[in-house]
C-alpha positions as CSV (number, residue, x, y, z in Angstrom):
1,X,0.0,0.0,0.0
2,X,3.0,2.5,0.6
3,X,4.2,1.9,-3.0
4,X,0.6,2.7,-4.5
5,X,0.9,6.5,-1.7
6,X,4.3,6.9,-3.0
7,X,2.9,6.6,-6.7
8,X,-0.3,8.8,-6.2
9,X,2.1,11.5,-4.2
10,X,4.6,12.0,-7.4
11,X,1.3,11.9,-9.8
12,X,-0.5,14.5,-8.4
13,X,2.7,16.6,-7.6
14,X,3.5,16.0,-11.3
15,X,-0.2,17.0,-12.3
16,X,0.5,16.0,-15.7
17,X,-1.3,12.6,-15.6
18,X,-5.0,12.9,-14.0
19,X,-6.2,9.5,-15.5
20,X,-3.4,7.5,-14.2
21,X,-3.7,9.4,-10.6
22,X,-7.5,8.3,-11.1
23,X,-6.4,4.7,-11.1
24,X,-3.8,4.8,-8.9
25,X,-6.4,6.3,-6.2
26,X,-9.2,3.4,-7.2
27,X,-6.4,0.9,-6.6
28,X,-5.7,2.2,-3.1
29,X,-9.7,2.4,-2.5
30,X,-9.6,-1.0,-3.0
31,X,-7.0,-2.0,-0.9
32,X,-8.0,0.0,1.8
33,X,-11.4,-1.4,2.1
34,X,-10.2,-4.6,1.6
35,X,-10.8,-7.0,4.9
36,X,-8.4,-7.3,7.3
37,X,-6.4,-10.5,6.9
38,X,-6.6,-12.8,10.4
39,X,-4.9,-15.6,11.9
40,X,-8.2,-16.9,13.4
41,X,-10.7,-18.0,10.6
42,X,-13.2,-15.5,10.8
43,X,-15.5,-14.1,8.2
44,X,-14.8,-10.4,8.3
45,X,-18.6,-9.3,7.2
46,X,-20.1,-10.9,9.8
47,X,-17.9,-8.2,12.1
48,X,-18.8,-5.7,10.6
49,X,-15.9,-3.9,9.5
50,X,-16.1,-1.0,7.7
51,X,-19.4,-0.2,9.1
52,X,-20.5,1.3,12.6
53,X,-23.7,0.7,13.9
54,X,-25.3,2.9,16.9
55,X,-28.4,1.2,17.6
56,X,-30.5,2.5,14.4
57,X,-27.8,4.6,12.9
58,X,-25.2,3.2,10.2
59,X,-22.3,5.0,9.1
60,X,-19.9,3.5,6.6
61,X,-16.3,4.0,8.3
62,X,-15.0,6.0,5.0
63,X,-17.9,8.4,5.2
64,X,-17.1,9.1,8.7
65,X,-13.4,9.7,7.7
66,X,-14.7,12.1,4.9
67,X,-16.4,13.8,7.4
68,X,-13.2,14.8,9.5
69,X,-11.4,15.3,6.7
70,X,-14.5,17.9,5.1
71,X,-14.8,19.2,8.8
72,X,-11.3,20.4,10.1
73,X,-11.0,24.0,9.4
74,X,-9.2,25.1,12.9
75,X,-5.4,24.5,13.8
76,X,-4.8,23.8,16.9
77,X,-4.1,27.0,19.7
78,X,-1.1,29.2,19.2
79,X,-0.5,28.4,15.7
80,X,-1.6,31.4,13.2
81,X,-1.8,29.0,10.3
82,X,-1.0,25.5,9.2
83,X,-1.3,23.0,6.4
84,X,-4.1,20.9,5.3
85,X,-1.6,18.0,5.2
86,X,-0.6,18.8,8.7
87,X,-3.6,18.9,10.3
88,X,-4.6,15.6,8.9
89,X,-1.5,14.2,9.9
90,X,-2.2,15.5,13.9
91,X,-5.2,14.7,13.4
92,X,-5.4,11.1,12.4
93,X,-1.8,10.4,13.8
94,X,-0.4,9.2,10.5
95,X,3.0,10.2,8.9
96,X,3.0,13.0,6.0
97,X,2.9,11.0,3.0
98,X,0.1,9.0,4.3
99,X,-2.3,12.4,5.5
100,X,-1.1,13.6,1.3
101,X,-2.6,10.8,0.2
102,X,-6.1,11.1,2.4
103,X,-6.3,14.7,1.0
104,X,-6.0,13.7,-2.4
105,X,-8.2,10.4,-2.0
106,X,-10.9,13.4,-0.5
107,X,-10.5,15.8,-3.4
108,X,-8.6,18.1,-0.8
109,X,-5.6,19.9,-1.5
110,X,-2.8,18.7,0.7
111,X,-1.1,22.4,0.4
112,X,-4.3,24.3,1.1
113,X,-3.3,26.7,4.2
114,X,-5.5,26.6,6.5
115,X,-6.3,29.6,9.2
């Protein structure tokens, strides 16, 4: 999965190559939707993952993560200004490359500066 970040970093820094970024970003949909592998036989839909149910509400985990990522406008105190990218890094406590490539899986510019 780094290799496929990696990839969709340089392609939309490049900006050159939209339909291949396009791909690259299905590809990484894909895998990270994918279940999560187990060393106990378990079927992974009958946990549930991907989805969070609260009584009668459903929310599809990658909605809620759109959600944040749609949602943060504020850094944190005492800083004037910050970067998109940044923020998503503090805020899902992931490295840089990895908050890039949940801005540009959002639609979100990665460089946008935020106040």
């Amino acid at each position: 999965m780094k290799k496929l970040i990696n990839k969709a970093i340089t392609l939309a820094k490049a900006g050159d190559n939209q339909e291949e970024l396009l791909l690259v970003l299905r590809q990484l949909r894909t895998k990270i939707n994918e279940p999560v592998q187990s060393e106990t036989k378990v079927d992974a839909a009958s946990l549930g993952l991907g989805v969070l149910n609260l009584g009668e509400l459903r929310f599809e985990t990658i909605d809620l993560v759109k959600r944040v990522m749609d949602n943060m406008k504020r850094p944190q105190k005492g800083q004037a200004k910050t970067t998109r990218w940044a923020l998503v890094r503090n805020t899902f406590g992931v490295g840089s490359a990895s908050a890039c490539a949940l801005c540009h899986y959002f639609g979100l510019d990665p460089d946008d500066v935020i106040r």
